[in-house]
BALOBA-1460 file (C-alpha; in Angstrom, 3 decimals):
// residues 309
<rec num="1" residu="x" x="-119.991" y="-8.639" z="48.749"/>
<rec num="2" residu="x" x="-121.797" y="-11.611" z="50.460"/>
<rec num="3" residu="x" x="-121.954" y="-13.156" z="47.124"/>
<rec num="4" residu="x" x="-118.290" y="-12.590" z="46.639"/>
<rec num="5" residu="x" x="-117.345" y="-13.873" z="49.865"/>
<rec num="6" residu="x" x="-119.793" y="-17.104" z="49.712"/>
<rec num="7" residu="x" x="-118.005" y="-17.983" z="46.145"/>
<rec num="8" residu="x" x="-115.106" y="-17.642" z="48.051"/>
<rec num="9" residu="x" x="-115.614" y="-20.202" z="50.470"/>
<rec num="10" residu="x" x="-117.110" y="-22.479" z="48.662"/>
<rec num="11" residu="x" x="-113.947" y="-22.456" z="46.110"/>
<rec num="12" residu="x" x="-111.724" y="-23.147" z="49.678"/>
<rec num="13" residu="x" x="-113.941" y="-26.075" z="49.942"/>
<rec num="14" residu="x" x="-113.620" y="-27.400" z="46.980"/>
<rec num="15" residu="x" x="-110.527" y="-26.981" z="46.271"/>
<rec num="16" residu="x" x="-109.354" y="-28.535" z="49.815"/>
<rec num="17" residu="x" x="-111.455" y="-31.614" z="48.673"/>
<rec num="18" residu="x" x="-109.774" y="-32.270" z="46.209"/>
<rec num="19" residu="x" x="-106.300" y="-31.445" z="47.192"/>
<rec num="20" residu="x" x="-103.974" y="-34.855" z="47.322"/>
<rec num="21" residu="x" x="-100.577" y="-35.508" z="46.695"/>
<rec num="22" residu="x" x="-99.912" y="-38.459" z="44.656"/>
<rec num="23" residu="x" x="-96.424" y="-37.811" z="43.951"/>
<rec num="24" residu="x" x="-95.983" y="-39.909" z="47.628"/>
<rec num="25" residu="x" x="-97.624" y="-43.384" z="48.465"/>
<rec num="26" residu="x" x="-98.320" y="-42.824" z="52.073"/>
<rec num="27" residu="x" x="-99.816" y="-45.877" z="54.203"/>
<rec num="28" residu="x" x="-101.094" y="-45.661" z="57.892"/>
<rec num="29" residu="x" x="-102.434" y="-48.270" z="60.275"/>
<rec num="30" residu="x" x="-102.799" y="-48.225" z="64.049"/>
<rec num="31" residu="x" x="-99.626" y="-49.178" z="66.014"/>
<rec num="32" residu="x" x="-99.770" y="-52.475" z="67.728"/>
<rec num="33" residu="x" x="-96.503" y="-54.493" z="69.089"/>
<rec num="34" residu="x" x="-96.720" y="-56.639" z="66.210"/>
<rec num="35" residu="x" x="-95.410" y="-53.545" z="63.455"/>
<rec num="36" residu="x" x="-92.356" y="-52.050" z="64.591"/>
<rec num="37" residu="x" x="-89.687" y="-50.545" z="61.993"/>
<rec num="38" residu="x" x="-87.725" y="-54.018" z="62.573"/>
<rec num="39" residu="x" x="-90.853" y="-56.129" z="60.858"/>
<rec num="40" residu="x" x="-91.222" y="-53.959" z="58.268"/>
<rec num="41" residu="x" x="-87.650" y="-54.160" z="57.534"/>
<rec num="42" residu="x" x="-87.850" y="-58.106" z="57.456"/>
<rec num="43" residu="x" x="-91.143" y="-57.889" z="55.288"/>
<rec num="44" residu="x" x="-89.410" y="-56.177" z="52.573"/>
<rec num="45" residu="x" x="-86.173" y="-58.636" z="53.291"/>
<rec num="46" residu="x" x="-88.485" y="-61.455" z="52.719"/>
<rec num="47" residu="x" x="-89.971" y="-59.681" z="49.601"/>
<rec num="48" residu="x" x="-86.794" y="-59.768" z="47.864"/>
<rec num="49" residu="x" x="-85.519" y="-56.271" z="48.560"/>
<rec num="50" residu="x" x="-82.202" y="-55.653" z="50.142"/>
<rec num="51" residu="x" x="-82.136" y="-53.128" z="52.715"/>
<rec num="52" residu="x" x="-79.197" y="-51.136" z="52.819"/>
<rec num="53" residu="x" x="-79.981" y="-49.693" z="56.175"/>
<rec num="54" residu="x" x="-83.258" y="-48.698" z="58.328"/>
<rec num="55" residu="x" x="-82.241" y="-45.899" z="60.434"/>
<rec num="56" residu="x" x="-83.304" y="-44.345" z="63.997"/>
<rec num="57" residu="x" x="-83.464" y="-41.034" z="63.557"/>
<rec num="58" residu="x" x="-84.680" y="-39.905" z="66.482"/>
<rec num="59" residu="x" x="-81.159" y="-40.395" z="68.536"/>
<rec num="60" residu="x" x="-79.771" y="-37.889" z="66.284"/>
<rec num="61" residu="x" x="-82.703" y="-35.730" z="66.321"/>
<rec num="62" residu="x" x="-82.470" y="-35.311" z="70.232"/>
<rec num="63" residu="x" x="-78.210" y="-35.281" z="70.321"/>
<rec num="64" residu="x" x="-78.194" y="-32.629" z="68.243"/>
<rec num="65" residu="x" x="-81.885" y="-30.415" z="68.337"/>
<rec num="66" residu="x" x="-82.585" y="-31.810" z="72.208"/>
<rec num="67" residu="x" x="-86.085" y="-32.497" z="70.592"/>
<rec num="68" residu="x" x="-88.473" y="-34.628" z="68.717"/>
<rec num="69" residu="x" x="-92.227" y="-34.678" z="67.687"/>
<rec num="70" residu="x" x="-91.760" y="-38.209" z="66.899"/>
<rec num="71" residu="x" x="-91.958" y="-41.541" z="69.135"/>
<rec num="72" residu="x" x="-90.598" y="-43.560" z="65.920"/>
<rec num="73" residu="x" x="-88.310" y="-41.387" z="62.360"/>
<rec num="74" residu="x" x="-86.763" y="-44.229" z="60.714"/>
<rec num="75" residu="x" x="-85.554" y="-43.774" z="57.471"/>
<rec num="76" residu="x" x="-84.857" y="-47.577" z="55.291"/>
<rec num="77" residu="x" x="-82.633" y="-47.461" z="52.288"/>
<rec num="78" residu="x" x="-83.141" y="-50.197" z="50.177"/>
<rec num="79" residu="x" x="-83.615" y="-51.803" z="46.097"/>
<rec num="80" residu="x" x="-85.307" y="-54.462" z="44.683"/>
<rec num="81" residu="x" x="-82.453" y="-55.952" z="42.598"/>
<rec num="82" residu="x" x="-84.215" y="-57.444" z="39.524"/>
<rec num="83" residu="x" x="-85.615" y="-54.132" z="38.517"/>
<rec num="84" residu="x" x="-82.617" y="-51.785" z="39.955"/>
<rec num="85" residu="x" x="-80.922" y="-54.193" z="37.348"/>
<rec num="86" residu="x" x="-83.200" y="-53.266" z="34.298"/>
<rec num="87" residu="x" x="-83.094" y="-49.734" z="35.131"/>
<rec num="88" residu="x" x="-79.603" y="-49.436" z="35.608"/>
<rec num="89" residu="x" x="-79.039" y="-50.788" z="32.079"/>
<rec num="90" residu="x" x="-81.632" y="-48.603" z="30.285"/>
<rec num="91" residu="x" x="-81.164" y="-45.384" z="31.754"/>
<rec num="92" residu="x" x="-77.948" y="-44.582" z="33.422"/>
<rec num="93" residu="x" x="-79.437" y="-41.729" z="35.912"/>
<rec num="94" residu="x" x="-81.425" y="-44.213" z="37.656"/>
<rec num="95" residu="x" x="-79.143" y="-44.791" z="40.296"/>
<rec num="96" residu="x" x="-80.417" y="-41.963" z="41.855"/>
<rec num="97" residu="x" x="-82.876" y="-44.492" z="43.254"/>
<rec num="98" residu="x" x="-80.340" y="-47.461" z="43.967"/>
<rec num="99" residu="x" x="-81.396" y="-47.348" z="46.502"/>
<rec num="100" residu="x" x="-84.536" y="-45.163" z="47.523"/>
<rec num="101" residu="x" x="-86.306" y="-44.405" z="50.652"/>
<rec num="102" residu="x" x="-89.027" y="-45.282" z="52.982"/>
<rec num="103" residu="x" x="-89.860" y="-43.050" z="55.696"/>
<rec num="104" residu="x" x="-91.635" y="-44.778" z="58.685"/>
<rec num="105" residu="x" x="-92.693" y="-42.897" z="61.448"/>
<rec num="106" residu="x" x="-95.071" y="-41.888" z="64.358"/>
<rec num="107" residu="x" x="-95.762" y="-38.576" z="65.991"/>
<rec num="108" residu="x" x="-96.193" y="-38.142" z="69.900"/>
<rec num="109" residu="x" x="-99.206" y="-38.897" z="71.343"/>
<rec num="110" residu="x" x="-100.803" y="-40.187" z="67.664"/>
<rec num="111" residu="x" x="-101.770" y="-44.211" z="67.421"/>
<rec num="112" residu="x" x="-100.904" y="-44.407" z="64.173"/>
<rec num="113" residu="x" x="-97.856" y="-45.784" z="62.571"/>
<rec num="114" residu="x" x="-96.635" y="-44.486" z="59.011"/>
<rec num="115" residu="x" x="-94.640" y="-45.799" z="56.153"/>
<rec num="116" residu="x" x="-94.414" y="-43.900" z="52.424"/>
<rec num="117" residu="x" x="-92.430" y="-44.197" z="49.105"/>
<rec num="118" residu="x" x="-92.656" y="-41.899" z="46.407"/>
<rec num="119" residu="x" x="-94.785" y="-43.293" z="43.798"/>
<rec num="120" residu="x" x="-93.820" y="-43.886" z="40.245"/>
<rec num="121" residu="x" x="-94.626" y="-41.155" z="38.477"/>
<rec num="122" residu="x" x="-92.569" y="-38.941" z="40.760"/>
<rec num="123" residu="x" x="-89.329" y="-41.008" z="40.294"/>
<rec num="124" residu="x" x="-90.303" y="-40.847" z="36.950"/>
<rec num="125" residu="x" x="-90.556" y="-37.003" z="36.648"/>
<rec num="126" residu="x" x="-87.476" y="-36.912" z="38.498"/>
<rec num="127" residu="x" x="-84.942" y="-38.999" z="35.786"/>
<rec num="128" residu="x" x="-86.754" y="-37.113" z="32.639"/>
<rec num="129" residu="x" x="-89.209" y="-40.477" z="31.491"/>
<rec num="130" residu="x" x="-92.729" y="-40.863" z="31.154"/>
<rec num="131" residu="x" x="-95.219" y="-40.675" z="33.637"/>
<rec num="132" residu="x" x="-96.517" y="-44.646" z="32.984"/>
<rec num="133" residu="x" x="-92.915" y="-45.770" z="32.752"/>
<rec num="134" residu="x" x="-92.854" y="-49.660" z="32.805"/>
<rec num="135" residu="x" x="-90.081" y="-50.474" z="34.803"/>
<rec num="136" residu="x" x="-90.843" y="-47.309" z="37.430"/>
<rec num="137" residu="x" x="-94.678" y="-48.560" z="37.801"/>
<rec num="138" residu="x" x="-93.778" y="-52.561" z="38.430"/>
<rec num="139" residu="x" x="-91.046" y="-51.348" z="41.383"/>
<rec num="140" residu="x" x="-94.405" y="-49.006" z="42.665"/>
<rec num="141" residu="x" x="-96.637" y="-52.242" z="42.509"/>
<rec num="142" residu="x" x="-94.054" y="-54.247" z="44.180"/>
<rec num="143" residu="x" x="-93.612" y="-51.673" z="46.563"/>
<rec num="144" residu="x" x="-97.389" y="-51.075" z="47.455"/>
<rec num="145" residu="x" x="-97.852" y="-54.472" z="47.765"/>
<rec num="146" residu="x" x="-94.986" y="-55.034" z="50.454"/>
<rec num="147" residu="x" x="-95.819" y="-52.201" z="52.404"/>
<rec num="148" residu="x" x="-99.758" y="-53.520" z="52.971"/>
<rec num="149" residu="x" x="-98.014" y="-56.717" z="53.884"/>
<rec num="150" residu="x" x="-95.938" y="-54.922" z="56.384"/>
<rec num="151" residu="x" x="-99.004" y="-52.526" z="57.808"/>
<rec num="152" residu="x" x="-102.020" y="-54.960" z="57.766"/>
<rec num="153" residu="x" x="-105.307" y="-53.320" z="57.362"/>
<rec num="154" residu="x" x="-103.629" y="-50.047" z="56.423"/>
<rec num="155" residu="x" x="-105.251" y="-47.547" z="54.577"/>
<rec num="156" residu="x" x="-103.700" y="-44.853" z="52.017"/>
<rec num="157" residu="x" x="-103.210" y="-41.292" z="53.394"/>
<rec num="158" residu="x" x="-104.775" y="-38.489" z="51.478"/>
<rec num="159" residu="x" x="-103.048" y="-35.285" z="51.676"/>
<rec num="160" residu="x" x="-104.543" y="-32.070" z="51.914"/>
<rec num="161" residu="x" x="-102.242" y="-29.775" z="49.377"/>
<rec num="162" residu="x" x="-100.908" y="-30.305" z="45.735"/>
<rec num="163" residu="x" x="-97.385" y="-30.491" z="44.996"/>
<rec num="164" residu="x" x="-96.357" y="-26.585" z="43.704"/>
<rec num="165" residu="x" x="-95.541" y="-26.131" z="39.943"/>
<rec num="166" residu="x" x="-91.947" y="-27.070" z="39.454"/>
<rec num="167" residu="x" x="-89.463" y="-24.333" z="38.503"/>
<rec num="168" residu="x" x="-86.208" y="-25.691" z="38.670"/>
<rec num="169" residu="x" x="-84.694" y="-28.607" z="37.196"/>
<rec num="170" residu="x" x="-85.075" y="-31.803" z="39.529"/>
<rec num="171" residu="x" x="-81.444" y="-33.431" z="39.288"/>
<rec num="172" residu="x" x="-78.090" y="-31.177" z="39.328"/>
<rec num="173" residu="x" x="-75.379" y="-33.193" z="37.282"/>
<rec num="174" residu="x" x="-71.841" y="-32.578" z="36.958"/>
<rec num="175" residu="x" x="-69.853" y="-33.752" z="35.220"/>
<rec num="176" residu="x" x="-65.501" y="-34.596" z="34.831"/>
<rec num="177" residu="x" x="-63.569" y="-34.943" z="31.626"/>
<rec num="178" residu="x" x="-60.522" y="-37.277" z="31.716"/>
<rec num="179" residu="x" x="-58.257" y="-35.552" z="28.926"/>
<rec num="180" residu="x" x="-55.686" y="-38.260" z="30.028"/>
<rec num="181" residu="x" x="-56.060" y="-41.649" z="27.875"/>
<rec num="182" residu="x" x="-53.644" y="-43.071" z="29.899"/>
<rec num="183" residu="x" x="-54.858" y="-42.357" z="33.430"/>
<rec num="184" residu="x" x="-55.479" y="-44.557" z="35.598"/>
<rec num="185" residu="x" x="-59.597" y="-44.711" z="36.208"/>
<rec num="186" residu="x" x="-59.780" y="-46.056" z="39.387"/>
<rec num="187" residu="x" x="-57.648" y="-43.838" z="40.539"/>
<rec num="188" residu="x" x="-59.070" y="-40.831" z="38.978"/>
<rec num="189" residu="x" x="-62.153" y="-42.027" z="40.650"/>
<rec num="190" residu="x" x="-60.641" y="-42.601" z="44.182"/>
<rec num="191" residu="x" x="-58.992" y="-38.857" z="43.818"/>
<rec num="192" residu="x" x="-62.947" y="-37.469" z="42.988"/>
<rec num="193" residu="x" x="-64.161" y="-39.590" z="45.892"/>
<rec num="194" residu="x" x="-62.359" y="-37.807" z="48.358"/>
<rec num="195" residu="x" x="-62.620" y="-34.143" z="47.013"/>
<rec num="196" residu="x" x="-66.123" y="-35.099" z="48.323"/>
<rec num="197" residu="x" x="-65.946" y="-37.425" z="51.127"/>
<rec num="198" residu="x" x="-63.833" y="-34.642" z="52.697"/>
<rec num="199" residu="x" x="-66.144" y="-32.245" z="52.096"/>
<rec num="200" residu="x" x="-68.967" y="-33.337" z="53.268"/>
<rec num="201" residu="x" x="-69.145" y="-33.024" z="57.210"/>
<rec num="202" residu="x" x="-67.589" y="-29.291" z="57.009"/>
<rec num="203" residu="x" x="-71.327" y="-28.751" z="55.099"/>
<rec num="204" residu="x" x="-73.263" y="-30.682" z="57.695"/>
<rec num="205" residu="x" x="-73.527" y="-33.794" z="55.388"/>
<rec num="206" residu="x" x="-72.950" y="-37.828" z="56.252"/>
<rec num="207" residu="x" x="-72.559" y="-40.634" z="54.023"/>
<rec num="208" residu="x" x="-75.244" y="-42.861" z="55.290"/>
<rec num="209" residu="x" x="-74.074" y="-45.411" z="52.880"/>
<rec num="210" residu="x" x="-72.581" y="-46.647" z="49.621"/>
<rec num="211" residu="x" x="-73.568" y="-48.880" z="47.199"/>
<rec num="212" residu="x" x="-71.165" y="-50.456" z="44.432"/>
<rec num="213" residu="x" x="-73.835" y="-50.780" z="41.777"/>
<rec num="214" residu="x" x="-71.010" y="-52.005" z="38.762"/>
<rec num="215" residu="x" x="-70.212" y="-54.491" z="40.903"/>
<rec num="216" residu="x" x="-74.346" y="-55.710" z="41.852"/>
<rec num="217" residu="x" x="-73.972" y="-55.207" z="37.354"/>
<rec num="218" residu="x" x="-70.936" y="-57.346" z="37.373"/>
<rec num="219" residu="x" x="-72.378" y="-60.113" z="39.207"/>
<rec num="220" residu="x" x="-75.315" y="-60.297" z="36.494"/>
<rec num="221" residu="x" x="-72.790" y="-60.191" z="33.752"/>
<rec num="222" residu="x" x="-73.591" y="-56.651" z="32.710"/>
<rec num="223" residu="x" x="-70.474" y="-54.710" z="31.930"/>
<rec num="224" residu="x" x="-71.378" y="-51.330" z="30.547"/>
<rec num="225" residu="x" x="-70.044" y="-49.262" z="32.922"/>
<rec num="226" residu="x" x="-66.372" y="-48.586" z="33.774"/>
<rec num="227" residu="x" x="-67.733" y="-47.647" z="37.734"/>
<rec num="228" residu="x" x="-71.001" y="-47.058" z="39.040"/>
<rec num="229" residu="x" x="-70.999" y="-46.230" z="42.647"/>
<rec num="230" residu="x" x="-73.759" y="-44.550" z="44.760"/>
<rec num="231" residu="x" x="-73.736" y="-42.575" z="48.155"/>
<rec num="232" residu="x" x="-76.724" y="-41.907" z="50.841"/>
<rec num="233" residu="x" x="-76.250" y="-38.406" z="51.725"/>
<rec num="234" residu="x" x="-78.160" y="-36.879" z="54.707"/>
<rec num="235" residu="x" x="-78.136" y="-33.358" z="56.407"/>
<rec num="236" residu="x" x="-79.585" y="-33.512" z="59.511"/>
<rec num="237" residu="x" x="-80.947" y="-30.484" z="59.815"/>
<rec num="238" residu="x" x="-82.930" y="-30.682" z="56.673"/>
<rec num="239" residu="x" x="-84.634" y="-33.382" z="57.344"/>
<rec num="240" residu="x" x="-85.158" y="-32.622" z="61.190"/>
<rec num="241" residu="x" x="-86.849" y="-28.791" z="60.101"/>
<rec num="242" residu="x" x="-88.857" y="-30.269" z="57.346"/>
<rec num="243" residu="x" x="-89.730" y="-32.730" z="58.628"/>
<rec num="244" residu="x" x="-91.774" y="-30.939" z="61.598"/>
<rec num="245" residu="x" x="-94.273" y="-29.821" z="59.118"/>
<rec num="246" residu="x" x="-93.841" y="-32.200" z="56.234"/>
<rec num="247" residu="x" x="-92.847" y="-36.086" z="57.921"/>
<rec num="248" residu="x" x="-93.657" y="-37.927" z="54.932"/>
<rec num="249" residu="x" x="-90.123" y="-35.413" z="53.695"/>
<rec num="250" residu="x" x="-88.581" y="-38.845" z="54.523"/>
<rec num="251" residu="x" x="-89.249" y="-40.276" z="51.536"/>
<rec num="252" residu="x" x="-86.352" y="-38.023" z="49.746"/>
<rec num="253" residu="x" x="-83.525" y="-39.123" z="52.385"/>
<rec num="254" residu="x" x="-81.381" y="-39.778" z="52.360"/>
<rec num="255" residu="x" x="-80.683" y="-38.503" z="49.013"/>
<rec num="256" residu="x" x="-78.672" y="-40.992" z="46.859"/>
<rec num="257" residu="x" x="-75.959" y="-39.454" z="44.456"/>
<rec num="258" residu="x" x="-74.745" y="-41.710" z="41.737"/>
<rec num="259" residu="x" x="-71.190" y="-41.371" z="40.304"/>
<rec num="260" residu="x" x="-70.557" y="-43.212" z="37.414"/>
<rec num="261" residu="x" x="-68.323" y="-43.698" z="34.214"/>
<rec num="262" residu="x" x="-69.809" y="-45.742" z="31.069"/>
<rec num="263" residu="x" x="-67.277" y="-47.944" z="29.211"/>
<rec num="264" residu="x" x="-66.124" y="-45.602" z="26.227"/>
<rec num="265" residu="x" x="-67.140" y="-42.660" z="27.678"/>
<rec num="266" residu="x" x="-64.270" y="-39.881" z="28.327"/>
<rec num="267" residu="x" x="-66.768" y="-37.959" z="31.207"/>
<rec num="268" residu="x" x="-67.403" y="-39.101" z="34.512"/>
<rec num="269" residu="x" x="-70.712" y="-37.956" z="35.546"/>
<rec num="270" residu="x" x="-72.089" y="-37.022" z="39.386"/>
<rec num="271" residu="x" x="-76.230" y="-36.500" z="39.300"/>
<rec num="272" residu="x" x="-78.325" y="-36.620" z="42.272"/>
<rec num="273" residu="x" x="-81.630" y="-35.537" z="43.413"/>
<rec num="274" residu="x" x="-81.291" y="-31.698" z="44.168"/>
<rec num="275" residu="x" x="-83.784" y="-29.997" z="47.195"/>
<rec num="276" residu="x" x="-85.951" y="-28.600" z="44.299"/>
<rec num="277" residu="x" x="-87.784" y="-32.078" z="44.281"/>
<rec num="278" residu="x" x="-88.777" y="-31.038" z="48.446"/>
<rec num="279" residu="x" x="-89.565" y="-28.110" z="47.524"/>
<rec num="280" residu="x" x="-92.354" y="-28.850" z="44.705"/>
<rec num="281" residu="x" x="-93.626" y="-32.047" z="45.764"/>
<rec num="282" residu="x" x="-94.019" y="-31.308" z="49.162"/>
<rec num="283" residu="x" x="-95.476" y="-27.395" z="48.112"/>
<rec num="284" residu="x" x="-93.078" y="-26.479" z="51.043"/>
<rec num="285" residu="x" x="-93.773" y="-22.465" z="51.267"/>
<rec num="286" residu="x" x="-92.514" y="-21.692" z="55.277"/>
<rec num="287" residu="x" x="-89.382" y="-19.895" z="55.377"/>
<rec num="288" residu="x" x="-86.988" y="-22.070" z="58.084"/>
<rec num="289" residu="x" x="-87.689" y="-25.225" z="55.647"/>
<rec num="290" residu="x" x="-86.757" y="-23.211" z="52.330"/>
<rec num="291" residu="x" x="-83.853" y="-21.579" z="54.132"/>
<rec num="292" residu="x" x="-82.340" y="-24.911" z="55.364"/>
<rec num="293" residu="x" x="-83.166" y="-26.788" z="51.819"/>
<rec num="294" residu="x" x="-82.039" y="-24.079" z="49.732"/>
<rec num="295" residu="x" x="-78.445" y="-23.499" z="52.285"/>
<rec num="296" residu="x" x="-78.072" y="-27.674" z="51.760"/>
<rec num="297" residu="x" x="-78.608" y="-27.126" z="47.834"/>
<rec num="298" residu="x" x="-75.775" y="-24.200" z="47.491"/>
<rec num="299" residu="x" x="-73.539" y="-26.206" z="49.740"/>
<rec num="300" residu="x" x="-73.440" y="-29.235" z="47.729"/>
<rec num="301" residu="x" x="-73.222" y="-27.398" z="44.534"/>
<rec num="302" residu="x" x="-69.859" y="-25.435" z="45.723"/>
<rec num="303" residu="x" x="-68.666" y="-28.840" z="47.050"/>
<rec num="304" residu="x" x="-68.959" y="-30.758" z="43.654"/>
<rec num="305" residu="x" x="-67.276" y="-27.384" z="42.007"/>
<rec num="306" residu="x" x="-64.343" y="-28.604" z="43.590"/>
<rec num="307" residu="x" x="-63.929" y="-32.026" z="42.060"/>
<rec num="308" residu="x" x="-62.826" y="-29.727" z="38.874"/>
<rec num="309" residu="x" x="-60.712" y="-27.620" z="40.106"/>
C-alpha cells in the first residue's frame, strides 16, 4: 500500500511539472508607473497594430457584481493589418480573429502586471488549419515581440494544468440562403443585423465593437467578398466568473463573430468562436464557470436561430 501510495505521489509530481498551457502566451513583469494598460496600448499602436479598443473592465465588474479581485482587467481588441489582410483572403473564417484579444491585468495585492494572447497554434486549431500555419505563426512572432517591448524584462508564465481534450467543435456557424436573385444584399444584411443587434442585451450580451473588414479589403483593392463585417461580443458575467479562477480567460473576449457574404456565393454565413474553446483550453472543470459558459453558448445559439425564421 505504501508502495502504491509513493507511486502515487510521485506521478502528482511529475505530472504537475510538466503541466503548461501553451495554447496562451502569457507574459508577466513587475508593475512600475512606467507600464500601465495606456503604454501598452501605444506600444502595439507604434508596432503597426490598430487597436480597436482597450477596455476597463473593472468599472463594470464593480457596477454590476459590487466586486473585483483585480486592481487592473483590461481587455484590448486589436489586428495587425498586413497579415489580417492575407488571412482574410485565404481563409474566409479568419475573421474570427479581426480582431483578437489581449487580456492585461493585475490581481489585488500581487506586484505583478499581466498581458497574454493566445498563441498560434490555438487560433490555428480554432479555424480548422495546421498547427505551424505560416500566416498564424508570423502574427504570434509579431505579437511576442510587441508584448516584451511593452513589459520590459518580462518573463513567460508557465501554467500549472493542460488544456482538457476537446469534445465539441470550436466554431458554431450558421448560415442564410438568399433564394431571392433580386434582393437587395445590403439590405438583406441590415435586416440580419438587427435580428441580432436586438437580441443581444435581452441575453446579457454587448457589442463592444464592429469592424467593417470588406471595407479594410476594399481599401487594398481586394474585392472577394460582397460584405464582411465583424462584431466584439462580451457577456459580462462570463468573463467576470471565469475569470476569478482563470484571468488569463481574457484572451477569448471579447469574442469576435464574423458575418460575411463572398461575391458569387448565394449563403451568408455567421461563425464565431463558441465557449467550447474556454472550456478546453482553459481545462475549466468548476461548476459556476461551466454553468455561465454553457447558459452564454445556448443563448447565442437560439438568438442566431432567429435570423432564419
Amino acid at each position: 500500500m505504501k508502495k502504491i501510495l509513493k507511486f502515487i505521489i510521485v506521478l502528482l509530481i511529475f505530472t504537475g511539472a510538466y503541466a503548461d498551457n501553451k495554447d496562451i502566451i502569457l507574459f508577466n513583469v513587475k508593475k512600475s508607473d512606467k507600464i500601465t494598460t495606456k503604454s501598452i496600448e501605444d506600444t502595439f499602436i507604434k508596432a503597426g497594430y490598430i487597436v480597436e479598443a482597450n477596455r476597463d473592465m473593472n468599472g463594470p465588474f464593480i457596477k454590476q457584481f459590487k466586486d473585483t479581485d483585480f486592481s487592473i482587467y483590461n481587455l484590448m481588441t486589436l489586428y495587425y493589418p498586413e497579415i489580417t489582410k492575407d488571412l482574410l483572403v485565404k481563409y474566409e473564417e479568419s475573421g474570427v480573429f479581426a480582431p483578437f484579444s489581449i487580456v492585461i491585468y493585475q490581481k489585488k495585492g500581487d506586484d505583478a502586471i499581466y498581458a497574454g494572447v493566445l498563441s498560434s497554434s490555438a487560433q490555428a486549431k480554432i479555424l480548422g488549419l495546421s498547427y505551424n500555419n505560416e500566416l498564424l505563426q508570423k502574427l504570434e512572432a509579431k505579437n511576442i515581440e510587441t508584448l516584451l517591448k511593452a513589459l520590459p524584462g518580462a518573463k513567460r508564465v508557465k501554467f500549472n494544468y493542460t488544456p482538457k481534450a476537446i469534445t465539441n467543435k470550436l466554431l458554431t456557424r450558421f448560415e442564410v440562403e438568399i433564394d431571392d436573385e433580386d434582393i437587395d444584399i445590403e439590405e438583406f444584411k441590415e435586416e440580419i443585423e438587427m435580428v441580432i443587434e436586438d437580441g443581444l442585451k435581452p441575453i446579457g450580451f454587448v457589442m463592444a465593437n464592429f469592424f467593417d473588414s470588406n471595407y479594410f479589403l476594399n481599401e487594398n483593392n481586394i474585392k472577394i467578398y460582397d460584405f464582411y463585417d465583424t462584431y466584439s461580443l462580451c457577456k459580462l458575467k462570463v468573463i467576470y466568473t471565469v475569470s476569478k479562477i482563470h484571468p488569463e480567460a481574457g484572451v477569448f473576449a471579447p469574442c469576435t463573430m464574423a458575418l460575411y457574404k463572398k461575391k458569387g456565393s448565394n449563403n451568408v454565413k455567421i461563425v464565431y468562436p463558441n465557449v467550447y474553446n474556454w472550456i478546453s483550453t482553459l481545462a475549466i472543470d468548476d461548476p459556476e464557470s461551466v454553468k455561465v459558459l454553457e447558459k452564454a453558448q445556448v443563448d447565442m445559439v437560439e438568438l442566431l436561430q432567429k435570423v432564419n425564421d
